[in-house]
C-alpha positions in Angstrom: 0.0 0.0 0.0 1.7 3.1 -1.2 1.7 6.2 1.9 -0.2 9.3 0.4 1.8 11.9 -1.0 1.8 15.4 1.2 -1.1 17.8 -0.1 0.4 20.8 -1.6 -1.3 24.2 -0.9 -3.1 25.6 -4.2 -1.7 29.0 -3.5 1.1 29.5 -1.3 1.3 31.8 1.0 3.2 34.5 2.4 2.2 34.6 5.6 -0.7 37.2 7.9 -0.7 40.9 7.5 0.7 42.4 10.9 -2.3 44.6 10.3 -5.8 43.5 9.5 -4.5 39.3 9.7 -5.2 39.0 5.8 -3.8 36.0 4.5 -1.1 37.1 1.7 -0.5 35.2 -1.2 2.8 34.5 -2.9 2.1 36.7 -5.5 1.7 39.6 -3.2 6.0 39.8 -2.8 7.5 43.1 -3.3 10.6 42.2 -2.2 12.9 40.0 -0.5 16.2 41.1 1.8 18.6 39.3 4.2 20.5 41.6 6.2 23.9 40.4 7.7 23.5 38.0 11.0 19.4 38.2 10.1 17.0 36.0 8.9 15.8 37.5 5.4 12.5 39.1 5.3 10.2 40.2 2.7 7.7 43.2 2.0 4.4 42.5 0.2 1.3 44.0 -0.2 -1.6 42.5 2.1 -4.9 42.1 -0.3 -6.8 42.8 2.6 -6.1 46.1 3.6 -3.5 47.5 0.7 -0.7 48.2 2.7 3.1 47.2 2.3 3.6 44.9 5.2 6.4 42.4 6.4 4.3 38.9 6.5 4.4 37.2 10.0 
């Protein structure tokens, strides 16, 4: 019997807005940044409330 393959998510996602907890989709990235000794972060724009946020 052959284990189920792992579902894949129909639209990644970016993560919440900080802000109004919108979910934002991949195709909300603006950009992408790693600063030295820092994990790298990105700036999108939430669908929810329009604003560039940093995705939690």
């Amino acid at each position: 019997m052959a284990a189920d393959a792992p579902q894949r998510d129909p639209e990644p996602r970016l993560g919440a807005c900080p802000d109004c907890e919108a979910t934002i989709p991949r195709d909300g990235l603006l950009a992408e940044y790693t600063h030295p000794d820092e994990w790298p972060k990105m700036l999108a724009e939430c669908p929810g409330c329009g604003e560039v946020v940093s995705p939690r």
